[in-house]
C-alpha positions, -999 to +999 in steps of 0.1 A: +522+618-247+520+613-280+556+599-286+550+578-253+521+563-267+537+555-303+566+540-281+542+514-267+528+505-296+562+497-318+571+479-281+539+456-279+542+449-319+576+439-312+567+418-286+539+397-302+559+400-334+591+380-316+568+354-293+553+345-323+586+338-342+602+321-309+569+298-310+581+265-332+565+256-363+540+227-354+528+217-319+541+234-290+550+217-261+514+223-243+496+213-272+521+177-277+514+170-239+475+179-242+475+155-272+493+126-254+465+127-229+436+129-250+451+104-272+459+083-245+422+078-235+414+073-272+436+045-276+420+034-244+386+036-257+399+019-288+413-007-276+389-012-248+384-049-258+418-060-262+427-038-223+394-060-211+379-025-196+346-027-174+318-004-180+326+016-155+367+022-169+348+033-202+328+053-186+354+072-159+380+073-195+353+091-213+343+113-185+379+124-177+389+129-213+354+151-223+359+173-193+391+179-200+385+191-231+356+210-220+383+225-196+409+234-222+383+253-244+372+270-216+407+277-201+419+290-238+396+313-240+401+330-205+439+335-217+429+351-252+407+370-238+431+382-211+460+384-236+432+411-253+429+428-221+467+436-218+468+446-250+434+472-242+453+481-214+487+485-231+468+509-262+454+535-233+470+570-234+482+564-198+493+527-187+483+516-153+513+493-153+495+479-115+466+469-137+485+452-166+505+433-140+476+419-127+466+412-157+497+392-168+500+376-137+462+361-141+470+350-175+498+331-162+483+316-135+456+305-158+479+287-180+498+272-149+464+259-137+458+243-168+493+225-169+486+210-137+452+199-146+464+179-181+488+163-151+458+154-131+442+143-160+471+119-167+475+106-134+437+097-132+437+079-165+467+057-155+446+049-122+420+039-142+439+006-158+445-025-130+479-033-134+477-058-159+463-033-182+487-008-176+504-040-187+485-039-221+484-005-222+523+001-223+527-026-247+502-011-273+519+023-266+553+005-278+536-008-305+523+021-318+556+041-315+575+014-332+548+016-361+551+051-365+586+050-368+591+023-394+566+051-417+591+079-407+620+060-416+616+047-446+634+059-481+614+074-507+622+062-540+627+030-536 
């Protein structure tokens, strides 16, 4: 029993020891696509002048980019705290492998759930915008990508 429980302990160590080094340095993918929405209503808010927003556009933008945060905390700390549970579950002398399944499978869920909601999130900021600021709104985009790549490409040195 022992053994066996030594066994799962190199296993799970190896296994947060390799997700971690598969994990890219910098943003992941969730956190570049979580930052394209919230940054997309904050270049909203901005530039709410310029994109000629009503009161009420402010107001939906701000609500739909607070919640979602709000959501994301909340959401984040469901997964740690179920990532925890596997591991609790993983440490016991005997493994109710039933019980960690459910366990991974809720995690999961959790974070599909919050992929879908950033892409609700996006969708209902773009309905926001009449189509002439969508208009704007693509145009300030591209001017805001160009800008940052004339920083990134320049020499140093010279």
């Amino acid at each position: 029993m022992k053994m066996m429980k030594g066994f799962l302990v190199v296993l799970a160590v190896m296994l947060f020891c390799s997700v971690s080094l598969a994990e890219p340095h910098g943003k992941s993918d969730k956190e570049d696509f979580r930052s394209k929405v919230i940054g997309k209503a904050h270049l909203m808010l901005i530039n709410q002048e310029e994109l000629g927003l009503s009161e009420e556009q402010i107001k939906q933008i701000k609500d739909i980019k607070i919640n979602l945060k709000k959501d994301m905390i909340q959401q984040g700390a469901q997964i740690e705290i179920l990532a925890v549970d596997i591991m609790a579950a993983l440490w016991a002398d005997k493994v109710d492998k039933e019980a960690v399944d459910k366990l991974i499978d809720n995690k999961y869920d959790l974070k599909k759930a919050r992929a879908k909601e950033l892409v609700t999130a996006y969708v209902k900021l773009n309905e926001v915008l009449n189509e002439d600021q969508a208009k704007e709104m693509k145009s300030l985009c591209m001017k805001m990508k160009q800008h940052k790549q004339g920083w990134s490409g320049r020499k140093s040195g010279k």
